[in-house]
N, C-alpha and C positions, 0 to 999 in steps of 0.2 A: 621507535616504539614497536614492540613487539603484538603481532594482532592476532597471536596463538593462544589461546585461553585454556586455564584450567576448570573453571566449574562446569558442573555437568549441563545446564541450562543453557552454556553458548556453543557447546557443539552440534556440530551439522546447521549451526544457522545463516553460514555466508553463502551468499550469492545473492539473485535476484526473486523480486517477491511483486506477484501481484497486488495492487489494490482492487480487490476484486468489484467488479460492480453487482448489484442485488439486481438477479432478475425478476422480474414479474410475469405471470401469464397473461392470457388475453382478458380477464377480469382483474388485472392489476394487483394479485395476490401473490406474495412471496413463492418463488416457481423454483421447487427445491433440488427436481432432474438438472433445471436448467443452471444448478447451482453446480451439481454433480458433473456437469457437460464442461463447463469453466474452467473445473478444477484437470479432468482427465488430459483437454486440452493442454494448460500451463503444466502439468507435469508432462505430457508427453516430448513437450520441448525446452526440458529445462530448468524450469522454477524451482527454486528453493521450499516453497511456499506461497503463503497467501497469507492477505492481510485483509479480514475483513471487516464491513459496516463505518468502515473510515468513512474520509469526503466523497472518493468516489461511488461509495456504497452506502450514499443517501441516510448517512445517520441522522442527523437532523429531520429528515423525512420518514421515519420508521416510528413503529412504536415502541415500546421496551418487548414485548412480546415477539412481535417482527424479527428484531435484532435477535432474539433467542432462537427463534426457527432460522435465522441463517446460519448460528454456532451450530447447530445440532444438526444442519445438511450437511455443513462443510465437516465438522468432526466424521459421521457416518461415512464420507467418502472419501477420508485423506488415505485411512489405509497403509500408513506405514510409509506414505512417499514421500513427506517432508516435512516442514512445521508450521502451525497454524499462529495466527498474531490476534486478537481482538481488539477492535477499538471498542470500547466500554466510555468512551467521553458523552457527558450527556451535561447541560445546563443544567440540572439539581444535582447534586453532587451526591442524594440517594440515591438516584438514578443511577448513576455511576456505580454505586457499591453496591445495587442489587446486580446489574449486570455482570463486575467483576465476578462477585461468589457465584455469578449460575458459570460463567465463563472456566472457573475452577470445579466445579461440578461436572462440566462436562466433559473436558478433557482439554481444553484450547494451553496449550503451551506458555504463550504469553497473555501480556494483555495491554494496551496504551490507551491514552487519553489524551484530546485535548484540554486543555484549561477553559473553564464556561466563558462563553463565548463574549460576552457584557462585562468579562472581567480578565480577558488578555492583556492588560495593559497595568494590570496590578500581581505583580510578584509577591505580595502576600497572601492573597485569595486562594492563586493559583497553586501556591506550596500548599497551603493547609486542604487544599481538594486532592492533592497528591497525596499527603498523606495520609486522610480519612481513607481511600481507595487502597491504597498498600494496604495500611491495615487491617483492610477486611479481606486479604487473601495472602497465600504462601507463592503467587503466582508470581516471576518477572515480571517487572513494569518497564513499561517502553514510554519516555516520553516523546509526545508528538509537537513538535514545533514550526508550526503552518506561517509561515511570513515574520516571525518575528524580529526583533533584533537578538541577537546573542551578545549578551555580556556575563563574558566568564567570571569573572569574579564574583560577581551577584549570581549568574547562574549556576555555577557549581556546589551551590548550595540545597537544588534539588536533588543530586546526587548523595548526600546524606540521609534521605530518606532509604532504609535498609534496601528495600525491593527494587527501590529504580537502579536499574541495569544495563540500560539503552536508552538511546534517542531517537526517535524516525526525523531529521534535519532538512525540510521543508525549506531550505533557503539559499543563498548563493554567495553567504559572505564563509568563504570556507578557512580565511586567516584567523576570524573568530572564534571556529568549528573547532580549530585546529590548538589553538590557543586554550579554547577549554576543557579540550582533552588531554592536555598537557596538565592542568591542576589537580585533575581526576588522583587518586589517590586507591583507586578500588578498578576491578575488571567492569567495564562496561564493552557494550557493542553500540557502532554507529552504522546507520544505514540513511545513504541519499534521497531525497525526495524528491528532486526536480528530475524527471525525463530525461529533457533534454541537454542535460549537465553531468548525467552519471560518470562520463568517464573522468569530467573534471574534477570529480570529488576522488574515485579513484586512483586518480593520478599522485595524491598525497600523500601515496602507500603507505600511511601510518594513520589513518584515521577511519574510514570507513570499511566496513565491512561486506557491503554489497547496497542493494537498492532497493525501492521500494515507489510502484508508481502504475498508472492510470494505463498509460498503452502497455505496458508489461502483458497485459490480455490481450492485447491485438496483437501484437507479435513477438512472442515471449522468447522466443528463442535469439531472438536478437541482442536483448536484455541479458540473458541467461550466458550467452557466449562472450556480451561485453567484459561480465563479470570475471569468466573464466581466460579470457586473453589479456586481460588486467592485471590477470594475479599471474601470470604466469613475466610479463613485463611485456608482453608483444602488445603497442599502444598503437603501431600503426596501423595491423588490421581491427582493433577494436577501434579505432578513429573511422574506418570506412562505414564500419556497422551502426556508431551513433550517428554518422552522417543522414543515415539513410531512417532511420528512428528520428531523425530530429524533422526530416518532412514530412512521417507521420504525425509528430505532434505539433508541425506549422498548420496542417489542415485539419487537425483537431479541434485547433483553441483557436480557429478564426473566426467563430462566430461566436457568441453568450449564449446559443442555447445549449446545455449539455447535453440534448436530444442528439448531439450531433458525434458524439460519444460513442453510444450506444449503438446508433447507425453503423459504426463502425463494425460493432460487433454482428450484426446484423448481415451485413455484406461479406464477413467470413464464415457465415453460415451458423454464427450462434447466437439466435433471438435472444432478446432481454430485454424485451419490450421499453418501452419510452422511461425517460424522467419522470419522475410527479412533479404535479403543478408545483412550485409555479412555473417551472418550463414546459412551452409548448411541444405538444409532440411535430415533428415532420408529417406534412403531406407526403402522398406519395408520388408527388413530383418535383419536392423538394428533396426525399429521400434518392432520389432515380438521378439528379442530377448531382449530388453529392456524392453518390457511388462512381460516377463516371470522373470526378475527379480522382475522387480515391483511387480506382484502379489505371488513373493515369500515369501518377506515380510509379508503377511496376515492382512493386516490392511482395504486397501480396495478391493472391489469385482471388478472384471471386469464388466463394464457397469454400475456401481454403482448408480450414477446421473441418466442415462436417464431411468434408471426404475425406479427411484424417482418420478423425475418427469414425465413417463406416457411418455416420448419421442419416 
């Protein structure tokens, strides 16, 4: 399969893409420099893009207004460097279509969703919330599919909906990935979602188009080159680089509280203040002692970013 596209919507879109986290300041308010800091970062090393107010960027924890002030940071400071993604997925499916039209208003490239969350397990709901959201915009839709099962046959029927044109593939069965892009009948792009699997999904060279995910902000450039030594077929040095990604995200996800996320970012020198409840924030001797693992690892420096960038 051929993963060269003609429409104008999927150019410049491959490689890799943060799921950006929403930072906050020290009053816990949408912290919009700190937004601008993110983004200069993942382009400095790399990124395709960004993908915002997704899982990592606490959509469920936002308010629909919230979620607006981080399209309107991040649109102000993309600048011409890449492309922008919105997640617009919200449990009312108004909710959704008001986010989508302000998302086209302001300039965000695309836009995805998940299916409300009380009704992932129903392919009826989930289509007809797909296509109320198309509807109310001219925008690419990206669908987002966080854990699910993939069954092409049934699922290639959200593909029918005019605007859906992507998938963000949140999972690890890639025979099914692979199989349902096979039915596709229309240009679509597919981008990976598991971390620590990109290269596995790349390896399919006919199905993905680059990635989409959580540490991509800690160490973007790793991500960023995976992508680019992928397409290129050199698989053993992008195997040394997800090697070395993949112990970032064994010390990411070893504990449940996502505070420990952020910490991350925190230790390369770009605050973004804590989770909202209900994760607890890190003491800071919990923080202090998480950092000295992290930089046991030796992959990245303390402070790494804000001496990048001159912060």
């Amino acid at each position: 399969m051929d993963l060269s596209f003609t429409e104008s919507c999927f150019q410049g879109m491959n490689g890799a893409y943060a799921a950006m986290f929403t930072p906050y300041d020290e009053k816990g308010r949408v912290d919009s420099e700190r937004i601008a800091q993110i983004m200069d970062y993942g382009f400095a090393n790399g990124l395709a893009g960004f993908y915002i107010t997704g899982s990592t960027g606490e959509w469920w924890l936002l308010t629909n207004e919230e979620r607006k002030q981080v399209m309107d940071a991040a649109v102000k400071n993309l600048k011409g460097r890449g492309r922008l993604i919105a997640h617009i997925g919200a449990n009312r499916t108004d909710d959704a279509v008001e986010l989508a039209r302000y998302a086209a208003k302001v300039g965000i490239d695309w836009i995805s969703a998940l299916p409300p969350l009380l009704y992932r397990s129903s392919f009826d709901a989930a289509y007809y919330h797909y296509s109320e959201i198309a509807s109310a915009t001219d925008l690419p839709f990206m669908i987002y599919s966080l854990g699910a099962q993939l069954l092409p046959e049934r699922d290639k029927r959200f593909f029918d909906i005019p605007n859906v044109k992507g998938i963000k593939y949140t999972g690890r069965d890639y025979y099914a990935a692979q199989g349902l892009r096979r039915k596709l009948n229309k240009e679509t792009i597919w981008f990976a979602g598991c971390d620590e699997q990109l290269l596995c999904a790349l390896a399919l060279g006919n199905v993905f188009s680059g990635g989409i995910g959580t540490t991509y902000n800690i160490i973007p450039s790793h991500f960023a080159k995976i992508c680019a030594l992928a397409a290129k077929g050199d698989f053993s040095t992008a195997a040394k680089l997800q090697d070395e990604a993949n112990q970032v995200v064994e010390l990411m996800i070893a504990s449940d509280n996502m505070s420990h996320y952020k910490a991350m970012m925190r230790f390369i020198g770009l605050e973004c203040g804590a989770y909202r409840k209900p994760n607890e924030p890190l003491t800071q001797e919990e923080y202090l002692a998480f950092a000295k693992k992290f930089a046991a690892l030796g992959i990245v420096r303390e402070n790494q970013a804000k001496e990048q960038l001159g912060l």
